[in-house]
C-alpha positions in Angstrom: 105.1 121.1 84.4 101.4 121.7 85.1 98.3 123.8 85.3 98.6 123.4 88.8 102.3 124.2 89.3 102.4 127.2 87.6 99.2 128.8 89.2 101.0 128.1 92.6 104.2 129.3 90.8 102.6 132.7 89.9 100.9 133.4 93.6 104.0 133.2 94.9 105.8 135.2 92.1 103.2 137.8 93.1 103.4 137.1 96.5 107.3 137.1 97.0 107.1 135.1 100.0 106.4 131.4 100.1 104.0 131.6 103.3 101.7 134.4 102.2 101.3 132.5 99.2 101.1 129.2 100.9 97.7 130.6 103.1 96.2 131.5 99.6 97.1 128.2 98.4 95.3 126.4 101.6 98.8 124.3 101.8 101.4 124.4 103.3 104.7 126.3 103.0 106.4 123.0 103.0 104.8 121.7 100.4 104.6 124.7 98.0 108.3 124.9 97.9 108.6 121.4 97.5 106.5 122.3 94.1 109.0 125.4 93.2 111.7 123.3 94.0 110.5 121.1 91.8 109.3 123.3 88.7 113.4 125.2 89.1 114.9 121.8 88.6 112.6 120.6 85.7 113.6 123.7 83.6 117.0 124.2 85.0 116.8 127.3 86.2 116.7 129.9 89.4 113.1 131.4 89.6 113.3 132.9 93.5 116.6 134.2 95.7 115.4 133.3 99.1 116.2 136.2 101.2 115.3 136.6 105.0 112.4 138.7 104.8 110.8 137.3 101.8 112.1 135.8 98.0 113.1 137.9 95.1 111.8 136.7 91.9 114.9 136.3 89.3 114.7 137.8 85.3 113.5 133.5 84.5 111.0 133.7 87.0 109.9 137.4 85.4 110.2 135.5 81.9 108.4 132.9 83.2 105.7 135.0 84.7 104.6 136.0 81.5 104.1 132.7 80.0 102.4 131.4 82.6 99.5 133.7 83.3 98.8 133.0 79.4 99.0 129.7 80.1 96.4 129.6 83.1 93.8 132.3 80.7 94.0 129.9 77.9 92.7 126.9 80.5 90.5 129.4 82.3 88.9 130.3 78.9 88.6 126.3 77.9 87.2 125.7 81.1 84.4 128.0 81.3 83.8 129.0 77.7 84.3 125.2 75.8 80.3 124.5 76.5 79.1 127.9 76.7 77.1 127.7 73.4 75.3 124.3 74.5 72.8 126.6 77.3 71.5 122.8 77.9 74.2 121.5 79.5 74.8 122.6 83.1 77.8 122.4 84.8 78.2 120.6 88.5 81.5 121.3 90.4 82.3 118.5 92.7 85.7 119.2 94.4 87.1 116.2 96.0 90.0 114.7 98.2 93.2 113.5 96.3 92.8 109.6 95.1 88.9 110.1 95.3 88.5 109.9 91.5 90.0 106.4 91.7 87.7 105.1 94.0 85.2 105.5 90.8 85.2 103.3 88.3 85.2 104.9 84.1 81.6 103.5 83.6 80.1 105.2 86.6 80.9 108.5 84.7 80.1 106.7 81.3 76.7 105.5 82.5 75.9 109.0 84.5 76.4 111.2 81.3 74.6 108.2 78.7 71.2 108.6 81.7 71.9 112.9 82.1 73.3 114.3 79.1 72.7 117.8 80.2 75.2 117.6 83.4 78.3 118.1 82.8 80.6 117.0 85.7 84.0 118.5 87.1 85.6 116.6 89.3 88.9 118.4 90.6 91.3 117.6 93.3 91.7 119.8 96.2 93.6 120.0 99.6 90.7 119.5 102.2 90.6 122.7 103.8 89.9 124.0 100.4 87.0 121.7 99.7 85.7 123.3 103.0 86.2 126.7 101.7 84.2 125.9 98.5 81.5 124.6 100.2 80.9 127.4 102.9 81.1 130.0 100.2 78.6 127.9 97.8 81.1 127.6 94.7 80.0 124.1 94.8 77.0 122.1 95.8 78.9 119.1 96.6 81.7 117.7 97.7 83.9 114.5 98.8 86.1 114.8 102.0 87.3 112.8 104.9 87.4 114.1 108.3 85.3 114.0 111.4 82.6 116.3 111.7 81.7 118.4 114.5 77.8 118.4 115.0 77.8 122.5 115.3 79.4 122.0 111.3 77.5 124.1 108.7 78.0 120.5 107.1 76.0 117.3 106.3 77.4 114.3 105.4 76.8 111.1 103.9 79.3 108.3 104.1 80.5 106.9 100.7 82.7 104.1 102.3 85.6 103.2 104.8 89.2 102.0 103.7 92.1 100.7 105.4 95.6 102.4 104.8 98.6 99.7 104.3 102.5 100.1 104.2 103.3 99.2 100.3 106.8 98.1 99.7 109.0 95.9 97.6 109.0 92.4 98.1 112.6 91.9 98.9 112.0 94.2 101.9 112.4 93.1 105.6 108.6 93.8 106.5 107.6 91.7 103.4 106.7 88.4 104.9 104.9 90.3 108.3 100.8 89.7 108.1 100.5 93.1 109.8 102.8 96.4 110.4 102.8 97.7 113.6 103.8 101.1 115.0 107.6 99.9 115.9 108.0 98.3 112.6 108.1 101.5 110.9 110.5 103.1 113.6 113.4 103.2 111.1 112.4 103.1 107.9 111.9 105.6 105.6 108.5 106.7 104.7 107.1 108.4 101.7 103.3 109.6 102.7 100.8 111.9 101.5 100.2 115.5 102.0 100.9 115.8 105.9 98.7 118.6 106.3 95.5 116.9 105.7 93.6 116.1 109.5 93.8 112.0 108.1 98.0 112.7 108.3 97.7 114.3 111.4 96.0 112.1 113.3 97.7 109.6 112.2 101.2 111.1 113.0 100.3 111.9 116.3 99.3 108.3 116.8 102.8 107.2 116.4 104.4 110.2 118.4 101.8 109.0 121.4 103.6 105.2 120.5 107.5 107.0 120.8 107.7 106.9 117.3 109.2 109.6 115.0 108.5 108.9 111.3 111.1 109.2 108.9 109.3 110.9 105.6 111.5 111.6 102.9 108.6 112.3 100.7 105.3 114.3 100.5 103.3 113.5 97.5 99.9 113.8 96.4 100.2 111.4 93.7 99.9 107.5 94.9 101.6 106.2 91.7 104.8 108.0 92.9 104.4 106.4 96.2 104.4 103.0 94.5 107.0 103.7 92.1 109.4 104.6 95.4 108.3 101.4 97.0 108.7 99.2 94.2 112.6 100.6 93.6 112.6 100.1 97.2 113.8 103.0 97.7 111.3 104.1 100.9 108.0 102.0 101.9 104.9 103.4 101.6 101.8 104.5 102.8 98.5 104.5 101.1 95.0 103.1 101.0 94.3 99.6 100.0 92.1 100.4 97.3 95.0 102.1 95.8 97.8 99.2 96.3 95.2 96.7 94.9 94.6 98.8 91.9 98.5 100.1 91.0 99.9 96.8 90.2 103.2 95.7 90.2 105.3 92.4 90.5 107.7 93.8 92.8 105.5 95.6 95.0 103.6 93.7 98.1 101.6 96.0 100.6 100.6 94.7 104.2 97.7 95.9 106.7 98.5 97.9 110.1 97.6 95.3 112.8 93.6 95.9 113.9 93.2 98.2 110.9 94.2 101.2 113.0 94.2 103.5 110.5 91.8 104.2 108.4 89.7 106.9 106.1 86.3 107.9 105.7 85.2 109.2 102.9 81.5 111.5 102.9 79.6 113.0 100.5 79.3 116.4 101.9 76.8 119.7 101.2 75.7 122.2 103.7 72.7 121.9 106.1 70.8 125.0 104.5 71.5 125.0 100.8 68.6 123.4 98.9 70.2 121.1 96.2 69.6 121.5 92.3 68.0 119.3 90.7 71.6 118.4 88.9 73.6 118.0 92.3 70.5 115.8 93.5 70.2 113.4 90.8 74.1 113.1 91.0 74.0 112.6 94.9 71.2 109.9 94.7 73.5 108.1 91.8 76.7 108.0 93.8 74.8 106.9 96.6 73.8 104.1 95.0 77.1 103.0 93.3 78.7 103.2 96.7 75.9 101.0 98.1 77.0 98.5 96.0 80.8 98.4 96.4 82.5 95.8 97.7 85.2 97.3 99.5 82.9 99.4 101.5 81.3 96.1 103.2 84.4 94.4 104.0 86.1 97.5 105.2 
């Protein structure tokens, strides 16, 4: 278990129903009891009787309950009190799209901190609609996101780079030797994707329900290595970016391009339009600017 699992554990232990909590969360009810699910099998227990008007937390999830929010003070207290006696260092949220941290290399971080010792960065993984959230209510200067934009947006954006998404999947597979997937190739097979919430998933879905196609996901997951690790015991085939099936290597695991690059994600750098930048979130913009500038992946794709 995690940090993250238990704080979504206890709002919906205080919530006692999966889609009240799931609004709070910003994601969806699918996918939060996809992560109780998950935390009841790992400890082999009951934690919620799923009744029609609600859940009923069970004596576990009480016991559990208790734990947890000790749990999620003692990170709290880390997180905001570890540099508190250092008044030098200042801290710069930067919320981001899952997989975003692994579009930046260690020594970007490295060389940032060696030239700006007094900015401490966070970097933290949020559903989208979150990021926006953060943003809007200035809890953080900046941000990383994909999406479109509309031009009435309290917004601005800067775009970091462009990557193509691929079907992973293990060598031995029929759609191994194909130069390109196309929409009927995937008509059925089963899928394991990423959160199908975001506005990247839904586009994309509806792209294949416009091309009679009904995908077969037996797996939402916001961690690429598990959609490797499914593709590579060819157990499903997988979608995620190139970037990713380049870097998670594996001998048994090949990944192929959708035919004209059809899908793809954008990734900006994003503040609002009327929120003067610190000098911290400025000097960190200008720097990310440039390594993107420089990346190869961003040309070619």
């Amino acid at each position: 278990m995690n940090q993250r699992q238990l704080s979504y554990f206890l709002e919906v232990y205080n919530k006692e129903n999966i889609a009240r909590a799931a609004q709070t969360l910003y994601i969806s009810p699918q996918a939060l009891s996809k992560t109780i699910s998950a935390l009841e099998q790992e400890l082999s227990v009951t934690l919620f009787i799923r009744k029609p008007n609600g859940i009923e937390p069970t004596k576990d999830a009480t016991k559990l309950a208790a734990h947890a929010k000790n749990i999620i003070e003692e990170y709290n207290f880390i997180e905001n009190k570890l540099f508190e006696g250092n008044e030098e260092t200042k801290l710069l949220p930067v919320p981001c799209s899952y997989d975003v941290p692994q579009s930046i290399a260690p020594d970007f971080f490295y060389e940032f901190f060696s030239d700006n010792p007094n900015i401490r960065v966070q970097m933290k993984e949020y559903p989208d609609n979150e990021i926006t959230r953060q943003l809007i209510n200035n809890e953080a200067e900046l941000a990383i996101i994909p999406g479109t934009f509309e031009p009435e947006t309290e917004l601005k954006t800067e775009q970091l780079f462009t990557d193509r998404f691929c079907i992973v999947m293990n060598k031995k597979h029929k759609l191994a030797g194909k130069k390109e997937i196309t929409f009927d190739d995937l008509k059925n097979e089963k899928l394991v994707v990423k959160d199908m919430s975001t506005v990247t998933s839904i586009v994309q879905r509806n792209l294949f329900l416009q091309n009679g196609i009904t995908l077969n996901v037996i797996l939402e997951t916001t961690d690429a290595h598990l959609i490797h690790k499914m593709a590579e015991e060819n157990y499903a085939v997988g979608m995620t970016l190139s970037f990713l099936a380049n870097k998670i290597k594996s001998e048994s695991v090949v990944w192929v391009p959708f035919e004209n690059d059809i899908f793809k994600k954008t990734l900006y750098l994003t503040y609002k339009n009327d929120f003067s930048l610190s000098k911290e979130a400025s000097i960190f913009r200008e720097t990310l600017m440039r390594y993107f500038d420089t990346k190869e992946f961003v040309k070619k794709h």
